[in-house]
N, C-alpha and C positions, 0 to 999 in steps of 0.2 A: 686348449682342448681341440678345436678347429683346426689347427696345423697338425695336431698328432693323429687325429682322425684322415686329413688331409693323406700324411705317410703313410700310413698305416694301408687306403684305399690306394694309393699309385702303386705299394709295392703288392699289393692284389691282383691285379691287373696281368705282368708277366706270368703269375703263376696261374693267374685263368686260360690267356693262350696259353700255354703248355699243358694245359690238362686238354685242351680242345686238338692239341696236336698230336700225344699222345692216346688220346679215343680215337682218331681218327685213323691212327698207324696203328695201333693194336687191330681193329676191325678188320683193316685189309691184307695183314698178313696171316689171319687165319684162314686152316685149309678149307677149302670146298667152294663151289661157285653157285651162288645165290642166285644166279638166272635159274639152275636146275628146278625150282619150284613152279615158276611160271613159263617152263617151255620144256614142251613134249621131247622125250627120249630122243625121239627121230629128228627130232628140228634138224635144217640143213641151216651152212653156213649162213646162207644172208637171213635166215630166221635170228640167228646167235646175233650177228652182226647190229641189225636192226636193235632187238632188244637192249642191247651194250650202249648203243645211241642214247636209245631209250633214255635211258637209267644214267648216261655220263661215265660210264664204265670203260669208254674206249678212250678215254682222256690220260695224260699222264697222270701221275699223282698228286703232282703238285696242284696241278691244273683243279685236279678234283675237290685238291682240300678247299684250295679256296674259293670256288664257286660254291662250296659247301659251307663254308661260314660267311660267304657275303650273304647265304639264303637264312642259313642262323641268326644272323642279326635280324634281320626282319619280321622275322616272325615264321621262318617257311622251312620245318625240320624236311621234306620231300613227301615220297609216298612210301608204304608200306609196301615191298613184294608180295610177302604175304598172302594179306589180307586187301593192299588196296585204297586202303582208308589213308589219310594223312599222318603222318607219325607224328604233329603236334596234340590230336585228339586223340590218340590212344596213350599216347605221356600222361596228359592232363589227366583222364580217366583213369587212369593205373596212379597217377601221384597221389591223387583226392584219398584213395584206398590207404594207400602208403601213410600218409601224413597222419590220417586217424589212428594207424594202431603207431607208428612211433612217437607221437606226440604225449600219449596216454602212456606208453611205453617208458618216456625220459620223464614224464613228471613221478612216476610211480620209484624210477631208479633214483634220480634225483632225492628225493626225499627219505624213501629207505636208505639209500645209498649213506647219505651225510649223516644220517642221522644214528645207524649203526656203526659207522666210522667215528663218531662222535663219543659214543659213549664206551665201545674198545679204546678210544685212545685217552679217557678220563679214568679206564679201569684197566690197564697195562698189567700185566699177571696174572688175570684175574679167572676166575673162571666163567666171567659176563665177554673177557677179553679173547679167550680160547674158542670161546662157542660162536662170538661175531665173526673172527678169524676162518674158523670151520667154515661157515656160512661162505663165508667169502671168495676163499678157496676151490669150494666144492662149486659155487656159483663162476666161477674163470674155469675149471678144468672141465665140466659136464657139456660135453659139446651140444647145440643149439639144437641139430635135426633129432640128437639121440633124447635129448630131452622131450622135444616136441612128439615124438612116436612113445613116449614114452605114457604121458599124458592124455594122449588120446585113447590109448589102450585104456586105462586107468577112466579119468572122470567120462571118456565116449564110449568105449565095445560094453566095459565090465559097469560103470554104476547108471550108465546112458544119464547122466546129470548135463552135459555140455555138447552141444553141435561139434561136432570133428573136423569140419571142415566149411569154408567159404566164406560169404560175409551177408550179411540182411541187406537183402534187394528187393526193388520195388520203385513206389513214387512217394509213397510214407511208411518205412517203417518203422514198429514201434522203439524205444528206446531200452525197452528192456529184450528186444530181440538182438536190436544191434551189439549192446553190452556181451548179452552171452552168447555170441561168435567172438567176440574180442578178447574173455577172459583168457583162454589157453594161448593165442600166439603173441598177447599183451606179455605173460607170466616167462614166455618162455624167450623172449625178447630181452625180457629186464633183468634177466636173471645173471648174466656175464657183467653186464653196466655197474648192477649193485655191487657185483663183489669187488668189480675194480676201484669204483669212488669209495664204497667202506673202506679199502685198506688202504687208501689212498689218504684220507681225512683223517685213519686211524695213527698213523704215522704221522703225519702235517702238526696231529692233535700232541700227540707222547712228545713231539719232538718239538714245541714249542712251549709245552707245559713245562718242561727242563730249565727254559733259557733263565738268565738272571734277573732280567725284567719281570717277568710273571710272578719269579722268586721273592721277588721285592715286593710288587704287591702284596704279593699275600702275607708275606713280614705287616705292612700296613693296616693289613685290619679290613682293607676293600671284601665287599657282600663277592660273593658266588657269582653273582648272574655281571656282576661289572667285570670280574676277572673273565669270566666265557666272551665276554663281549671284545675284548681284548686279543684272547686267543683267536677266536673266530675271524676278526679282521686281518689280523698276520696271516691266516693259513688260506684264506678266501680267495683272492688273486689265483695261486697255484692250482686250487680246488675246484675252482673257474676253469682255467683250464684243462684239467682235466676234465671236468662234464662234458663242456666244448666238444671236444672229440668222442668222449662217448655220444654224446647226442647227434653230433654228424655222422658217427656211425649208425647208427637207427636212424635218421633222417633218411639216409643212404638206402634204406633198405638192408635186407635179406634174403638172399636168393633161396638157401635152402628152408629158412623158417616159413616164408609165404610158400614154399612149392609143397612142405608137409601138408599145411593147414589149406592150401589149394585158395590161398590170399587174392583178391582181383589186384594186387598191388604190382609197384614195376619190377620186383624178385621175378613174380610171377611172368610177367612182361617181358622180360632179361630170358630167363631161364628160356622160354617160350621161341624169343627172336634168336637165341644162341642155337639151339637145333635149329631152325628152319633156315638156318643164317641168313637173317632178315636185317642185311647190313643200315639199312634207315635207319629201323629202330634199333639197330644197336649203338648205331654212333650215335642219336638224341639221347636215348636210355642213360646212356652211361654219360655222357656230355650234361646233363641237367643232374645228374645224382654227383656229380662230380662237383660241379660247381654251388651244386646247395651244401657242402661239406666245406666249400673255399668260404663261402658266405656265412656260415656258421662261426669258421672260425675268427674270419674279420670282426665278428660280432663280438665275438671275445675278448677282442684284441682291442675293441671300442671300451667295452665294459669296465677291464682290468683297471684302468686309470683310476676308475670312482671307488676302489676300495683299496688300491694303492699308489697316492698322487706321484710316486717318487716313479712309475715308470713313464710320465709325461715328458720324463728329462732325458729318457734314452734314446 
């Protein structure tokens, strides 16, 4: 288990630098120049000059990246244009945001998710199978912001039942306040996740209910809940999987769900630094959501083993 965890972590590694290399070239060939914020129209040359100093902006790019991921390692994402502040503490403070609505977000998909894909795929034709399927479907095609304005119109302008926007701030707030800012951009977060694990499980489920193995079982006389136990294990690995990525995508954030519901999370962060082109914070923004996606899935890739020993041999 040690050596396959061992592999599995080295071959992590190239694909973290290259996500740090890739943020870092995406950032710098987008248009516009980020000094424009913090220097006056008029600025003369050696105003520009200076500033570019400033910031390591007068450096080739090579030069840039990697003065910029030896400060990465350390602990030192630079400073904000912006605003000024250090772009480690304005990650942290936009991530804390983030993590609570996708955490609640993947446990909610998670669990509807399998669990309607579970029962579409023990009722194949059925009219339990058609209506999870619907669900499912209409949960991948409704896109995210059209939903999220959709909702707000609804339980905020018309029944005023839910906060429309932000998040419960303070030094204690209560928990039943915190919850209902979370309900709408939680619902409207899980709603794409769910329908992809339901149909994901729902299929995994029909298509090992099939095999000759199951077939035999239940020739045998084996209870119900031993033949599920069985099926469950076969489709679990893949089903794993698949969460994995949906979960890293919510972990990742959502730029336009946090900008509807006006989220303090790093969508909102992103969304924020991409107008002002607030290159610091774009390259950590994107550099730390990237790599919590790479980490996610190493995670899965640890997991997989213990539900099915035969991929330790791969």
């Amino acid at each position: 288990m040690f050596s396959y965890f061992l592999k599995r972590l080295i071959a992590a590694i190239p694909v973290a630098l290259s996500v740090t290399i890739i943020c870092f070239l995406l950032v710098q060939i987008a248009p516009g120049d980020p000094l424009s914020l913090v220097l006056p129209s008029d600025a003369t040359q050696e105003q520009i000059d200076v500033a570019r100093a400033h910031y390591g902006l007068d450096k080739p790019l090579v030069v840039q990246y990697i003065l910029w991921l030896g400060n990465v390692l350390v602990g030192d994402f630079g400073t904000s244009i912006a605003s000024g502040r250090p772009v480690l503490s304005e990650i942290t403070n936009a991530l804390v945001y983030s993590i609570q609505l996708a955490a609640l977000a993947s446990f909610i998909s998670v669990i509807f998710g399998v669990f309607l894909g579970l029962i579409a795929g023990y009722k194949v034709g059925s009219w339990v199978d058609k209506v999870v399927s619907s669900i499912a479907i209409a949960g991948v095609s409704i896109p995210h912001y059209w939903l999220g304005i959709v909702l707000v119109v609804i339980f905020s302008a018309e029944l005023n039942l839910l906060p429309a926007m932000g998040a419960a701030r303070g030094d204690t707030p209560e928990i039943q306040d915190i919850l209902m800012h979370m309900i709408l951009p939680v619902f409207t977060l899980s709603a794409m996740p769910i329908g992809i694990i339901a149909r994901s499980v729902r299929s995994l489920a029909a298509e090992t209910l099939g095999k000759d193995f199951i077939v035999s079982l239940i020739s045998r006389g084996l209870s119900d809940f031993t033949i599920f136990i069985h099926v469950f294990k076969n489709i679990a690995p893949t089903t794993l999987a698949v969460i994995g990525v949906q979960v890293g995508y919510l972990m990742a954030g959502s730029i336009l769900v946090e900008t509807v519901f006006a989220w303090p999370g790093t969508g909102t962060l992103l969304s924020q630094a991409i107008l002002q082109r607030d290159l610091p914070v774009l390259q950590g923004t994107i550099m730390v959501l990237a790599l919590i996606f790479v980490g996610l899935n190493l995670l899965v890739d640890i997991l997989q083993p213990l539900f099915d020993p035969r991929i330790k041999r791969l």
